[in-house]
TORKOL-4160 file (C-alpha; in steps of 0.2 Angstrom, whole numbers, padded with zeros to 4 digits, m for minus):
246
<pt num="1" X="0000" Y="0000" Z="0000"/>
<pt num="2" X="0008" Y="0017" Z="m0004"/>
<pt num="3" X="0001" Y="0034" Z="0000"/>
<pt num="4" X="m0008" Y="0035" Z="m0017"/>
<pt num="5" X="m0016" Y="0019" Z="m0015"/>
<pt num="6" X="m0036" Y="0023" Z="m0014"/>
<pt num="7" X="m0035" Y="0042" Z="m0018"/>
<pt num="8" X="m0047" Y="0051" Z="m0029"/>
<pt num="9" X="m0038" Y="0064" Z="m0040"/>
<pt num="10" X="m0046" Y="0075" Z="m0054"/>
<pt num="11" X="m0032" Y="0080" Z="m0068"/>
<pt num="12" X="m0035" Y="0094" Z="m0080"/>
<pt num="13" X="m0024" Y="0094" Z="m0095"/>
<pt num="14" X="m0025" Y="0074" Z="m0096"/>
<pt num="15" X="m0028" Y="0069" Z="m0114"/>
<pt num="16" X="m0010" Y="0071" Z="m0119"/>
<pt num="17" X="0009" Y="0073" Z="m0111"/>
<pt num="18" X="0011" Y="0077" Z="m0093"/>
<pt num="19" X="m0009" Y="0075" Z="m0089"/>
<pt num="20" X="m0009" Y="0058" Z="m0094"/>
<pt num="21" X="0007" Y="0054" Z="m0089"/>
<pt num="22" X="0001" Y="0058" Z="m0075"/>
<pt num="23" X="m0016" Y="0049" Z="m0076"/>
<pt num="24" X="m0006" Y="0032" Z="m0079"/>
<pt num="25" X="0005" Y="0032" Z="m0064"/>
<pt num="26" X="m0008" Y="0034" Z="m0054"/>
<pt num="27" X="m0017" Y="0023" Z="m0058"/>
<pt num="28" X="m0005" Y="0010" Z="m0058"/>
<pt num="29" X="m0001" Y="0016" Z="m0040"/>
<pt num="30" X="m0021" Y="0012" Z="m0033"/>
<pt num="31" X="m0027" Y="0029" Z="m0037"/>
<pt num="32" X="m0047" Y="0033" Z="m0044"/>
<pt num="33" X="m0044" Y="0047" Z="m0057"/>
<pt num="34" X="m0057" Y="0059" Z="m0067"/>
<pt num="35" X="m0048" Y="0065" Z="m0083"/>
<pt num="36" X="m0053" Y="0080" Z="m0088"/>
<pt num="37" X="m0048" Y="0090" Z="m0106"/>
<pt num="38" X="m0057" Y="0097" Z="m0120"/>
<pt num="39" X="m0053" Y="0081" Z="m0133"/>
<pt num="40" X="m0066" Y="0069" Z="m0125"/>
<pt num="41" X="m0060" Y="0055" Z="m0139"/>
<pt num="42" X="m0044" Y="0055" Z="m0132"/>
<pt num="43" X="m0049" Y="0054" Z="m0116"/>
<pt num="44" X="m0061" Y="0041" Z="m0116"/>
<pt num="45" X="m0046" Y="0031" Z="m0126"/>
<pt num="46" X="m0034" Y="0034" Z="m0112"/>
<pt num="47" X="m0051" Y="0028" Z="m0100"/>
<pt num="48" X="m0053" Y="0014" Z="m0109"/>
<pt num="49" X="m0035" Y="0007" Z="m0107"/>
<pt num="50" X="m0035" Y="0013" Z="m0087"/>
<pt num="51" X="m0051" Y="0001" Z="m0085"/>
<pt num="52" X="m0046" Y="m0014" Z="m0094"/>
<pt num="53" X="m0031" Y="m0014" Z="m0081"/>
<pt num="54" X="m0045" Y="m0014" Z="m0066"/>
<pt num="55" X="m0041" Y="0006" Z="m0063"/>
<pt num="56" X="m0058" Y="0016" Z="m0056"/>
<pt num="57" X="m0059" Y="0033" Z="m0071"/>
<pt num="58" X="m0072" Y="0043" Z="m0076"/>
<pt num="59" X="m0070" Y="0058" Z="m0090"/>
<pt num="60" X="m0075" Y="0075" Z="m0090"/>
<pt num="61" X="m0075" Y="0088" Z="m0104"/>
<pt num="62" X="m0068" Y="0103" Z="m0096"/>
<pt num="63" X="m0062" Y="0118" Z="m0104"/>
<pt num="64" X="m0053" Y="0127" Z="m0088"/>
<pt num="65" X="m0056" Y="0144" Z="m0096"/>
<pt num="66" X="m0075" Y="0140" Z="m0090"/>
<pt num="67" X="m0079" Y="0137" Z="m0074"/>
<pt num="68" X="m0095" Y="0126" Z="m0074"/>
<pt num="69" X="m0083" Y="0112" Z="m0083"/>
<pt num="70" X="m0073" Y="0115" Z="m0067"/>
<pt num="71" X="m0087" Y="0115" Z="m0056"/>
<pt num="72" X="m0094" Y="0101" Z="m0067"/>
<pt num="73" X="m0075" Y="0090" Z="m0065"/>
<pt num="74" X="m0076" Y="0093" Z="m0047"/>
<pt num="75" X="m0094" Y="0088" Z="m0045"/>
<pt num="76" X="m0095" Y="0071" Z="m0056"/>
<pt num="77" X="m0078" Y="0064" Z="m0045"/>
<pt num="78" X="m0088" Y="0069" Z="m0029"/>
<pt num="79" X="m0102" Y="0059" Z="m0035"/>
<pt num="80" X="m0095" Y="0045" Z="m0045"/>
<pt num="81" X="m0081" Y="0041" Z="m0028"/>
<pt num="82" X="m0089" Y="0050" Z="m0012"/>
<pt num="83" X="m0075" Y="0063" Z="m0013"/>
<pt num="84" X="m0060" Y="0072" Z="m0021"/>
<pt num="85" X="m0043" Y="0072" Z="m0014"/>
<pt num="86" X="m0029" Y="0079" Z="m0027"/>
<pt num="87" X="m0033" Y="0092" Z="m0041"/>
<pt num="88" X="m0019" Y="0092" Z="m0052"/>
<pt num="89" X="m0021" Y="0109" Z="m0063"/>
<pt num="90" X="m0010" Y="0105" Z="m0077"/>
<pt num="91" X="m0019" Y="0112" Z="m0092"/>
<pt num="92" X="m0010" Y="0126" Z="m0101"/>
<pt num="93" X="m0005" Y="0135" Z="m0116"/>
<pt num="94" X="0010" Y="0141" Z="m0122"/>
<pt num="95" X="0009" Y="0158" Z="m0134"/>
<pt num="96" X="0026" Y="0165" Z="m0131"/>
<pt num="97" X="0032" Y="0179" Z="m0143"/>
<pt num="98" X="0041" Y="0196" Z="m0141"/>
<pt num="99" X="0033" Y="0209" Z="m0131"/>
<pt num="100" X="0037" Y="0221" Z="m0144"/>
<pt num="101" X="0025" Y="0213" Z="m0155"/>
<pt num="102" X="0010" Y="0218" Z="m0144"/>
<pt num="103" X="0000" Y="0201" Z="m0146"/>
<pt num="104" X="m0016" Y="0203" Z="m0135"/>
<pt num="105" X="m0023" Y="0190" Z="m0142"/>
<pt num="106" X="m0012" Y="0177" Z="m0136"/>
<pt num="107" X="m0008" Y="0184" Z="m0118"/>
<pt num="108" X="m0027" Y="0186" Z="m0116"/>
<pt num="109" X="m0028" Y="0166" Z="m0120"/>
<pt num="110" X="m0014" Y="0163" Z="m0110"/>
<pt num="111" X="m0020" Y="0173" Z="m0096"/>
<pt num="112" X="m0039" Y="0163" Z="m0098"/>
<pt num="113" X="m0030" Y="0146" Z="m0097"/>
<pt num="114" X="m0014" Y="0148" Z="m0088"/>
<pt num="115" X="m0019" Y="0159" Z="m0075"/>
<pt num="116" X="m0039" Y="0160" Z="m0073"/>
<pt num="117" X="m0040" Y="0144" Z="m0076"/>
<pt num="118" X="m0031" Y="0137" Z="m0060"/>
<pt num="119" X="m0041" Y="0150" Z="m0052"/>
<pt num="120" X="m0056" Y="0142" Z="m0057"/>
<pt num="121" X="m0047" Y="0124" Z="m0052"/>
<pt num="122" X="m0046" Y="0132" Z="m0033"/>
<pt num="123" X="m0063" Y="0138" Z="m0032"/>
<pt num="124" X="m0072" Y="0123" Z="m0037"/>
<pt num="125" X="m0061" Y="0111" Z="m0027"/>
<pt num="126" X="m0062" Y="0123" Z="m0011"/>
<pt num="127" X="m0077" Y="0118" Z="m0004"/>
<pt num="128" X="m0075" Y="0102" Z="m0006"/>
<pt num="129" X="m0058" Y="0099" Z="0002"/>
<pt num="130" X="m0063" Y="0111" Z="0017"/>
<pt num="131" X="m0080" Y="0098" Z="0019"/>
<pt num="132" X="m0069" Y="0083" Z="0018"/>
<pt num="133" X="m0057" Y="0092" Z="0031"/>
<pt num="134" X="m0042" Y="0089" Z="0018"/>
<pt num="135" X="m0037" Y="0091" Z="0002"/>
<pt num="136" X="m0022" Y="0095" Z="m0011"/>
<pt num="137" X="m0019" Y="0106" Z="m0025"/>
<pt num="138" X="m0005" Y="0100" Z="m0035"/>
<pt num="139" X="m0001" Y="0113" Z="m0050"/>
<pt num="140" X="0010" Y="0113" Z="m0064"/>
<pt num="141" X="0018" Y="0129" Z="m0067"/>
<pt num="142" X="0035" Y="0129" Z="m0075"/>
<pt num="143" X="0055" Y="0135" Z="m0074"/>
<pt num="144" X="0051" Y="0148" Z="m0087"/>
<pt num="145" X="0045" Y="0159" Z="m0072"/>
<pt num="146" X="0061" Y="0154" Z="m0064"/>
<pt num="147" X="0074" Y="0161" Z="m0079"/>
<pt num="148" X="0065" Y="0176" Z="m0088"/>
<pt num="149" X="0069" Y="0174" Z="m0107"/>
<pt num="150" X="0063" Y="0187" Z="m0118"/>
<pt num="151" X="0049" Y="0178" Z="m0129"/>
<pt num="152" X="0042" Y="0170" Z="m0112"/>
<pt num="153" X="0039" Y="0187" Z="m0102"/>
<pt num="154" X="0022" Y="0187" Z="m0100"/>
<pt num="155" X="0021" Y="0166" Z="m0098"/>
<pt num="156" X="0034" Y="0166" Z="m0086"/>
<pt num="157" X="0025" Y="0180" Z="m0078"/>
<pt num="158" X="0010" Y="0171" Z="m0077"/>
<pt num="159" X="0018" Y="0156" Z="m0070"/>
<pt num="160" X="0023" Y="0167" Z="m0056"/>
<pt num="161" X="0008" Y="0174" Z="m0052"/>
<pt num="162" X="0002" Y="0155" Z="m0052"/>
<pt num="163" X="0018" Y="0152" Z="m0040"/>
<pt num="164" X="0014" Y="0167" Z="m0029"/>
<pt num="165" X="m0006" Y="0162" Z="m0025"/>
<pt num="166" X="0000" Y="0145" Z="m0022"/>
<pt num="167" X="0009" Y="0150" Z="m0008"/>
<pt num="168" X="m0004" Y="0164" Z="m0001"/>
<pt num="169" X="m0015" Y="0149" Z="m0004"/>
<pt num="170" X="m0002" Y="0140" Z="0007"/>
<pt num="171" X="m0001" Y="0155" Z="0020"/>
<pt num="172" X="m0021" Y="0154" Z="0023"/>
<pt num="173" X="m0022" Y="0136" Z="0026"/>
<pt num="174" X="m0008" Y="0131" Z="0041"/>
<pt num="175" X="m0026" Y="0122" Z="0049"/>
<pt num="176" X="m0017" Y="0108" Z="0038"/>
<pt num="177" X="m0033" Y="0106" Z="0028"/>
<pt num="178" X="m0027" Y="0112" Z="0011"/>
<pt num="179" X="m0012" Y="0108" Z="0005"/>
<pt num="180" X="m0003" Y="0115" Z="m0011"/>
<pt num="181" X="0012" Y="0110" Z="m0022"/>
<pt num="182" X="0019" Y="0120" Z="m0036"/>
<pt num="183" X="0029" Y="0107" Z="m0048"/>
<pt num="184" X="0037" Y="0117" Z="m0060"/>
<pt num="185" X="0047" Y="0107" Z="m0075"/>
<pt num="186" X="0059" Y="0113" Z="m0089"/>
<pt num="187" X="0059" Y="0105" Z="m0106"/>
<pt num="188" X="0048" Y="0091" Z="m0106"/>
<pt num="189" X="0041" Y="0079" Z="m0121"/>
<pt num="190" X="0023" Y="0088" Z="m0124"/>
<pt num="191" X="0013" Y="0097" Z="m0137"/>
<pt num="192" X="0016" Y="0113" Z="m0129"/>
<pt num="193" X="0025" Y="0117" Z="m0143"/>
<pt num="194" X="0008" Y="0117" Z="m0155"/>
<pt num="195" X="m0001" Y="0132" Z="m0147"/>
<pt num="196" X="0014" Y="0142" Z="m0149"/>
<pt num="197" X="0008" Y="0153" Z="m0164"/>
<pt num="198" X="0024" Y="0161" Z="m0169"/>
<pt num="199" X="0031" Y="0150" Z="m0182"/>
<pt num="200" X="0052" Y="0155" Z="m0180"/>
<pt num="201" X="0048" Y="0153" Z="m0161"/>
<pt num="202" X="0038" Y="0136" Z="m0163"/>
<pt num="203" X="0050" Y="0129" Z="m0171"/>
<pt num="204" X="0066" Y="0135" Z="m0158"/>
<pt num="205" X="0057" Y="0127" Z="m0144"/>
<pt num="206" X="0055" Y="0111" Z="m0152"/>
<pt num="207" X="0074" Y="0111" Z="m0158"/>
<pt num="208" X="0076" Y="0113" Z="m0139"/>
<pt num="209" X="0064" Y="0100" Z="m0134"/>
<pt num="210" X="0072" Y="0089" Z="m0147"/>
<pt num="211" X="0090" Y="0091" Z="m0140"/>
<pt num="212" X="0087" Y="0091" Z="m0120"/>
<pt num="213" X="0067" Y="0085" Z="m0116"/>
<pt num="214" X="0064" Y="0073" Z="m0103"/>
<pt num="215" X="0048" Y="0063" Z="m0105"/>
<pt num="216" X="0031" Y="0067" Z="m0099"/>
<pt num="217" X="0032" Y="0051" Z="m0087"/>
<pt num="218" X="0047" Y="0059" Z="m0076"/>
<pt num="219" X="0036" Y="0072" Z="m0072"/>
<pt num="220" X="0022" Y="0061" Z="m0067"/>
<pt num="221" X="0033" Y="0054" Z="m0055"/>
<pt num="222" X="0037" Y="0067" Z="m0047"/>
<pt num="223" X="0019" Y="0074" Z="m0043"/>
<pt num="224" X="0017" Y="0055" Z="m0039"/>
<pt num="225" X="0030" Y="0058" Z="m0024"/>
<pt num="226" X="0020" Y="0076" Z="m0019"/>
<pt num="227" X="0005" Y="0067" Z="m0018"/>
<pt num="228" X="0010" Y="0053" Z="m0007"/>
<pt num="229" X="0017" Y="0062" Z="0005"/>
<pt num="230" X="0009" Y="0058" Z="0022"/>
<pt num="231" X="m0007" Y="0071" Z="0029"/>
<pt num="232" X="0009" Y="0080" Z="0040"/>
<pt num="233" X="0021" Y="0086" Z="0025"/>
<pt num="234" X="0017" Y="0097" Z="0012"/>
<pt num="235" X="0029" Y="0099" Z="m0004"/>
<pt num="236" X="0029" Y="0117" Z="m0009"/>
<pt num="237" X="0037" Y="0116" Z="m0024"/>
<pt num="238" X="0047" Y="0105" Z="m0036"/>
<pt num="239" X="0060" Y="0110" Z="m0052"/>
<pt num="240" X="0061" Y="0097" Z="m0063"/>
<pt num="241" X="0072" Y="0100" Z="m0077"/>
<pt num="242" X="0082" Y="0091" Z="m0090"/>
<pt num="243" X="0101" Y="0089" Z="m0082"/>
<pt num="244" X="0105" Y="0100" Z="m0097"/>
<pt num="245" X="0094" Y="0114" Z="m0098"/>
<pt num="246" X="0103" Y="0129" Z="m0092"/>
């Protein structure tokens, strides 16, 4: 029995990369999951295979960017397993480009997914966990808040603001009923890469994911080790980056 064994985590961003990475470790560890993402074909394949190896799932279209479909994830877990343990926010986009080139557009989507949408993650899951008397909010963020590059300003700006109401959300809760851990990985093996719109950009980052990405599955692990942690210990935050990357 490990610490996963019998939790019920929700995971937004799980059709693909570090959601369903994510997703198949845990259930492999004894976890029930609910899988949200917007490609509902995707995840009812990724379902299927979880259930023919005896695994509890459910799926959930959820667009984070709305919050009924987070209300909605949040609500079908409680109701399908009796209640929600872990929210693992991991949906995100990745619309870097120059400041200079003054693309509303893509910071507003980026600010809808990236940042509103972990928003809406923490106020759906909230009652719940303080009902239950315990919960966690695992969230991906990412090391480009960490080193500020010039086409990642306003992402990596977002990830900090993720970073920074993590640990207020941290500060309010000491009660030791919420508990919250910012994992925050480097080049990784994901189609992150595809929502970047400029196209000399896109194709920079994937040379780089090319030469030095890890894959999806060592991220898993480590919110697999943030997860089962016992009630006592809380991970803040993890960096998890290809030895490489500078």
């Amino acid at each position: 029995m490990s610490g996963i064994t019998g939790k019920v985590v929700a995971i937004t961003g799980a059709s693909s990369g570090i959601g369903e990475a994510t997703a198949r470790l845990l259930a492999e560890r004894g976890a029930v999951v609910a899988l949200g993402a917007r490609r509902t074909e995707r995840l009812d394949a990724i379902a299927g295979e979880l259930r023919d190896r005896g695994a509890g799932v459910i799926t959930c279209r959820t667009d984070v960017t709305r919050r009924a479909d987070l209300d909605e994830l949040v609500a079908r877990t409680v109701a399908e397993f009796g209640r929600i343990d872990v929210l693992v926010g991991n949906a995100g986009i990745s619309k870097i480009g120059l400041m200079a080139e003054g693309d509303v557009d893509a910071w507003s989507a980026m600010i809808d997914v990236n940042l509103r949408g972990v928003l809406h993650g923490i106020a759906a899951a909230m009652p719940a966990f303080r009902r239950q008397g315990a919960g966690h909010f695992v969230t991906t963020v990412s090391t480009a808040g960490l080193k500020i590059t010039p086409t990642m300003a306003v992402y990596g700006g977002l990830k900090n603001a993720v970073r920074t109401i993590l640990e207020g959300l941290r500060q309010e809760s000491t009660d030791g009923v919420i508990r919250t851990t910012a994992v925050s990985p480097g080049y990784v093996r994901t189609e992150l890469a595809d929502s970047i719109d400029d196209a000399g950009v896109r194709e920079q980052i994937r040379r780089s994911m090319a030469e030095l990405a890890i894959a999806p599955e060592a991220v898993a692990r480590t919110i697999a080790f943030a997860i089962e942690q016992p009630d006592d210990v809380e991970i803040g935050e993890i960096v998890i980056r290809p030895a490489r990357q500078d």
